[in-house]
N, C-alpha and C positions, 0 to 999 in steps of 0.2 A: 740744151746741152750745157750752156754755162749755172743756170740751178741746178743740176744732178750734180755740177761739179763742188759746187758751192757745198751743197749738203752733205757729199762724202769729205771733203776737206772739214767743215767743220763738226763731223763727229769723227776723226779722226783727229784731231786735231784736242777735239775732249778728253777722248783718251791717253791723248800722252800729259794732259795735265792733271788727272785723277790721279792721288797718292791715295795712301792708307789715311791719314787726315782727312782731305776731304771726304774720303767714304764718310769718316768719323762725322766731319761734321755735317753731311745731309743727312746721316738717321737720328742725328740729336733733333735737328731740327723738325724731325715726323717721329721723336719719342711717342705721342703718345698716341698715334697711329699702332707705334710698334707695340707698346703695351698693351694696348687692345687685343691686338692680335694672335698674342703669345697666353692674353688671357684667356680669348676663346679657346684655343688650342689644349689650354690646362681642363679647362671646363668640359671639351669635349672628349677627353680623356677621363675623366673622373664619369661622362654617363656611360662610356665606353664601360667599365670597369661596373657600372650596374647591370647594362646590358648581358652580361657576360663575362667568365675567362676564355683565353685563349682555347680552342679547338685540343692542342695540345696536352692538355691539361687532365688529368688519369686519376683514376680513384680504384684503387687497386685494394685487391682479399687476400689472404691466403688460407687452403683449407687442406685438413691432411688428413692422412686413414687414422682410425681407431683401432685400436689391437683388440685382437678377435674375439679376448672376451667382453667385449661391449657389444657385440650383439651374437656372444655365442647363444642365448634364449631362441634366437630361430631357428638357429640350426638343428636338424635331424639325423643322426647319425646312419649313413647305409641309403639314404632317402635325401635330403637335402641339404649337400654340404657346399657352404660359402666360404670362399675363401676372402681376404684382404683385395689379392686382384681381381674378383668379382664385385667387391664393393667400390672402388675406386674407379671400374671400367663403369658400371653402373652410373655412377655419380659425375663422371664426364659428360655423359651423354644427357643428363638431363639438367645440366648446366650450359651445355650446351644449345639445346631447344631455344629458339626464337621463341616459339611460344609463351614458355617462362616468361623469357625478359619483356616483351609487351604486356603479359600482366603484371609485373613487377612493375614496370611503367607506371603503366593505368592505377595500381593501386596506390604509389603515392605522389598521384596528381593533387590528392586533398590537404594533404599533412600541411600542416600549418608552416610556412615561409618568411625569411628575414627579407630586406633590403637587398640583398644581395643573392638571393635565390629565386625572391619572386616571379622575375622576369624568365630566368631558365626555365622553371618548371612550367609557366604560363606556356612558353613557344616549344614545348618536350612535343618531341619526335621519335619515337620507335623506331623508325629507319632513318634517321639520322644518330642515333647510337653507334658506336662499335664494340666489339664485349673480345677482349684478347683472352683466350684460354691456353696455357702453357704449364703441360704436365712434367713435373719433376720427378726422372727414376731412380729408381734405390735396385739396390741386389736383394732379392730375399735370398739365403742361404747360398749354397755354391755358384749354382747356374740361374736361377729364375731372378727375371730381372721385371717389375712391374713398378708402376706411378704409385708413390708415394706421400704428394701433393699438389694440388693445384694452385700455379698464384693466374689472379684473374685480374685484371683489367679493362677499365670502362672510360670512354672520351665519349665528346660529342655533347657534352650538358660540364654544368657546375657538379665539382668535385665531390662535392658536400653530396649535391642531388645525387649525383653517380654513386657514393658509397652507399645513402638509401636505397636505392637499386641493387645493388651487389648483397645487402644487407638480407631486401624481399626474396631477391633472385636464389641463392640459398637456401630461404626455407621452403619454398615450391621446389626447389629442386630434390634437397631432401626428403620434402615429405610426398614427392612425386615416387621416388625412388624406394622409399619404405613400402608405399602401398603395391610397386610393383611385385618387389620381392615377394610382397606376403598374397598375393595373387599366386605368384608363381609355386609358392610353398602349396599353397590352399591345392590348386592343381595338381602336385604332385601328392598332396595328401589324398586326393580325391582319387585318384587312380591306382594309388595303395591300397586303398582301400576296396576299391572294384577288384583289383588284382586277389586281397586274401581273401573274398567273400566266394567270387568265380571258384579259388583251389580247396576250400571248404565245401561248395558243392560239389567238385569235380571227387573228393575225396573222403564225404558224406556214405558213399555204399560201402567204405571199407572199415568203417566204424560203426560206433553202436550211434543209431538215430535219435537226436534228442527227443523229438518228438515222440518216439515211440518207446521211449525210457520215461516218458513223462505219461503214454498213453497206459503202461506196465504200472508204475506206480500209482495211478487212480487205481485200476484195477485190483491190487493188493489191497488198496487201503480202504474198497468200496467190500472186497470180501470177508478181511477181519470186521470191516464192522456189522456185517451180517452175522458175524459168527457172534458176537457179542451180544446184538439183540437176541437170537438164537439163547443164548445161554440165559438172558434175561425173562426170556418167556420161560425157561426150562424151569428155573429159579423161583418164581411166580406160581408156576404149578405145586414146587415140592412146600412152598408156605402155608398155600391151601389146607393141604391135607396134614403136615405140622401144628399148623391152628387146630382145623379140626378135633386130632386125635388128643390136643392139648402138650403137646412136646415141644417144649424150651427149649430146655438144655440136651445136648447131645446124647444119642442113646446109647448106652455102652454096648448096641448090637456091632457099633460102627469099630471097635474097640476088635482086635482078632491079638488071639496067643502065637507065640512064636517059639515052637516047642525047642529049635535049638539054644535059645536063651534064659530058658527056664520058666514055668508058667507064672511067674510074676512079671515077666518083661510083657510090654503090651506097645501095637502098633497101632498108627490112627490108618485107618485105610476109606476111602471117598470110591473107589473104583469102583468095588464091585459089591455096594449095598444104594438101596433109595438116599435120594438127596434130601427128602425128610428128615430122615432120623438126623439129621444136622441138628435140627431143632430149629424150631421160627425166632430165634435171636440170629445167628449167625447166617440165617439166609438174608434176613432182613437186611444185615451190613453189607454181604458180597452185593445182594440189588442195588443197594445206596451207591456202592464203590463203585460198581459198571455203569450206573445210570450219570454220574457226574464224571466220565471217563471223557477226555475231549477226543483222543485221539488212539489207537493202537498199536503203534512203530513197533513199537519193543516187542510184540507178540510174534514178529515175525523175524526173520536175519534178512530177508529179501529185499526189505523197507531200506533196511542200509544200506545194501549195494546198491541200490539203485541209485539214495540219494549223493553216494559217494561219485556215481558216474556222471548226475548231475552235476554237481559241484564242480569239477574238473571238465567238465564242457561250459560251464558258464562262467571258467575263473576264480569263482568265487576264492578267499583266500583261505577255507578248509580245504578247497581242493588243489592251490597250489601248493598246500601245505602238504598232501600226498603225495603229490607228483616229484618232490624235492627227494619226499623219506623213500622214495625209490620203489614205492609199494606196489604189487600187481595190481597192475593199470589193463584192462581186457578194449584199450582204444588205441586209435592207430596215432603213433607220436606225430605225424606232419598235421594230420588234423588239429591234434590238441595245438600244436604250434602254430597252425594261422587262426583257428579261435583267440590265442590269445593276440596274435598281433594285430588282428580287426579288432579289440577292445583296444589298446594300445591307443592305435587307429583313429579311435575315434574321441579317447579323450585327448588329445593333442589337438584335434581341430575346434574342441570346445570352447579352449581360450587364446586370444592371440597375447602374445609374448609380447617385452616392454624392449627395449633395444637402440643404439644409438649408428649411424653410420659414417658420420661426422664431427672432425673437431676442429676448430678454428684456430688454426696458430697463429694469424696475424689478422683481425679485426678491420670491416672495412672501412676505409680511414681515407683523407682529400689527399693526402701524402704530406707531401713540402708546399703543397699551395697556402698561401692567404687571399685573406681577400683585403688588407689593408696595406700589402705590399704589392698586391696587383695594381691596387687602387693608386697608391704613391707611383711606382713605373708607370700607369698610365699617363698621369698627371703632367709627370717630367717629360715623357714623351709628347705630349701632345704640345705642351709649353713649347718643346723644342721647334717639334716641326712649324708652329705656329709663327716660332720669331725668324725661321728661317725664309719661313713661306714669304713674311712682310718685307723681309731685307731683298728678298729674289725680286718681290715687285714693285718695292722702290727703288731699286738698280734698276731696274726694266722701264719704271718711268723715268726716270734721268736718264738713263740711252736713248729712249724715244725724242725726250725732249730736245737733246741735244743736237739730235737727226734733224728736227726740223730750220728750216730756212730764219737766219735771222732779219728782220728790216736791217735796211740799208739805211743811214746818214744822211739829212739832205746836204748836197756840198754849200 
């Protein structure tokens, strides 16, 4: 009982004699305890600041629509029309995707690293990421109101790393979002195209049949040329007997008067005498002429309607060029009208269009961060706690000590 008493009387008793001086002069006396201490503190702070920034710490984009004609090339008038709020609804969504951003991750886990990123991008975590997406809207015109752009923001890693992120995440998402559109386009093309092929058959028996405009015109042109060989054999016969009889030059049997004109007017007439009396010169020529003949169109007027009704089922541009001069057309106009928009049709799917759906108004950028004023607030911070930390436990061993029991005097 009289040591318990002893003990609280003289730390009690410490205490009332402890001024601001004395504190002063027991940490002079462990200076360089304390500057140790305050050292580590600084130094722990400075690997603090390799390790990492702050959690807090955001690496923000901004990305905004494109005005329509940046990618009006895909659009299809009547068939697939995109609007600005289709591209921008679009474009959330696949900025949005996890997916994305863990390949954005993954892909520059290799990119070459300072001092100061190395260690972040080594301990990167995809689900220690956070990715803030915050759509800003605009009015279109009176009443429609849709996102106008996205600002994005990214924690959870170095700044720097986070804007390479933001940077990757972007162009996957963009070029996610192109390929979708042009799927969807391709699909609606494809079904246009089913659609005018279908009302072309359906509307096939009310028209003339290509086919059998094709099957007419052999026909025609397999019969004029019989009639040509026909006339060649004929022609052949009358040279014979030309030769023969010795007759050149034309016989004036072939020569007839025409008594209203006077009997010196004279007509050639071919009709109604032998093809000899031509004479074996000028049969010789017609042979030459018919036998180098590649073709017979003109012998007949058939040959051109037909080929006119061709043209105008195939598009061709002589036969749109009819269909304009408004000329009797013997076809049924809806027909003609989805033969042309299956050609249409199909050249459109032939090449894909060049188009943007993206434009970056703010670059993804570490923001207000450093990393040599992280590094300096570390520093000081850690100094601090450091000399704090020494001064709390060299006061805590001066209370202790004082607590304890001092020897007593021998008398």
């Amino acid at each position: 009982m009289t040591t318990e008493t002893s003990q609280t009387g003289g730390f009690a008793s410490l205490l009332e004699e402890w001024s601001l001086g004395r504190v002063a002069y027991e940490m002079a006396r462990r200076k360089n305890w304390l500057v140790v201490a305050a050292s580590t503190g600084a130094i722990l702070g400075a690997l603090a600041s390799i390790w990492g920034p702050p959690r807090a710490a955001e690496a923000t984009a901004v990305y905004r629509d494109t005005p329509e004609y940046a990618f009006s090339a895909v659009q299809l008038p009547e068939i697939f029309n995109l609007t600005q709020r289709d591209v921008m609804l679009q474009l959330g969504r696949e900025l949005a995707m996890r997916s994305h951003l863990e390949s954005a991750v993954d892909s520059i886990k290799s990119d070459s690293a300072d001092i100061f990123t190395a260690v972040p991008k080594w301990t990167l975590d995809s689900r220690q990421i956070k990715l803030r997406l915050d759509g800003v809207v605009a009015k279109r015109g009176t009443t429609e109101e849709t996102v106008a752009s996205y600002r994005v923001g990214l924690t959870g890693t170095h700044p720097r790393v986070g804007a390479a992120i933001l940077s990757r995440l972007s162009e996957l998402a963009h070029t996610s979002a192109k390929a979708k559109l042009m799927s969807n386009r391709k699909s609606v093309i494809d079904l246009e195209i089913a659609r005018a092929t279908y009302l072309i058959s359906a509307t096939r028996s009310q028209s003339k049949n290509k086919a059998l405009l094709e099957q007419e015109l052999r026909a025609v042109r397999l019969e004029l040329k019989e009639k040509r060989e026909y006339r060649i054999a004929t022609l052949k016969e009358a040279l014979q007997v030309a030769t023969a009889v010795g007759l050149d030059k034309p016989s004036p049997a072939i020569f007839a008067n025409d008594p209203s004109k006077g009997r010196s007017q004279q007509n050639f007439d071919t009709k109604n005498v032998p093809l000899f009396l031509l004479g074996s010169e000028a049969l010789k020529e017609q042979i030459k002429v018919l036998e180098g003949r590649r073709q017979d169109d003109h012998e007949d007027e058939r040959v051109s309607e037909i080929v006119r009704d061709l043209d105008i089922l195939n598009g061709t541009p002589e036969g749109e060029a009819v269909r304009v001069r408004g000329d009797a057309i013997p076809l049924d106009a809806t027909y003609l009208n989805n033969i042309r928009r299956l050609k249409l049709l199909k050249q459109i799917d032939a090449g894909e269009p060049t188009f943007q759906l993206l434009e970056v108004e703010q670059p993804p950028s570490p923001g207000d961060y450093s990393d040599v004023g992280n590094m300096l607030w570390n520093i000081l911070r850690g100094f601090l706690l450091g000399l704090i930390a020494a001064v709390v436990i060299a006061l805590g061993a001066l209370a202790l000590q004082a607590s304890l029991p001092r020897p007593s005097r021998p008398a």
